[in-house]
N, C-alpha and C positions, 0 to 999 in steps of 0.2 A: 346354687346360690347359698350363701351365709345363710344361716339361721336366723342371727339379729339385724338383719337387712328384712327378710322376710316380714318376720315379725312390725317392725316400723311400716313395711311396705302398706299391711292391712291392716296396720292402728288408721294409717293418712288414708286411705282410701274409705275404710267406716265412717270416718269424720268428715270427711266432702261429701259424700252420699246423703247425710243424713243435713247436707246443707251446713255446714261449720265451716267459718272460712283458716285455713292454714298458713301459718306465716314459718316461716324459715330465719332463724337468725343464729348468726356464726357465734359459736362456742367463745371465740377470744374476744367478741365486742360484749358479752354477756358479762365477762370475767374481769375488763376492764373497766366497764360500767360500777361494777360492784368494787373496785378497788376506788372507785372516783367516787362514790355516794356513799359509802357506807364504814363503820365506824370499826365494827368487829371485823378481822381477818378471817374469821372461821367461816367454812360453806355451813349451808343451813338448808331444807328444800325452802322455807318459810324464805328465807332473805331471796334465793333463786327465784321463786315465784313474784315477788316484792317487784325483781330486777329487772325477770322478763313483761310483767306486766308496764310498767312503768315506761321502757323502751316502747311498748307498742305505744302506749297510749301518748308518749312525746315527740315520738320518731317514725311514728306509723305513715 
């Protein structure tokens, strides 16, 4: 297997174990969210974090 498959594999498994719930959201609703709310074009982790939070907490 991949390496960076791996790696994800037992980032999601440490994080359900330890009871955190996982949500899964596609790269291009992420990218177009941020094209529709937000003002600067440049990626940011700060605006990505912003984006994905916001998604959960409207669309959850």
């Amino acid at each position: 297997m991949h390496g960076a498959f791996l790696t994800r594999a037992y980032l999601l498994s440490g994080l359900r174990v330890t009871g955190r719930k996982v949500y899964t959201i596609n790269p291009l609703a992420v990218a177009r969210y941020r094209e529709r709310h937000s003002v600067v074009r440049a990626k940011s982790d700060h605006l990505d974090t912003m984006a994905l939070a916001n998604i959960l907490r409207v669309d959850a």
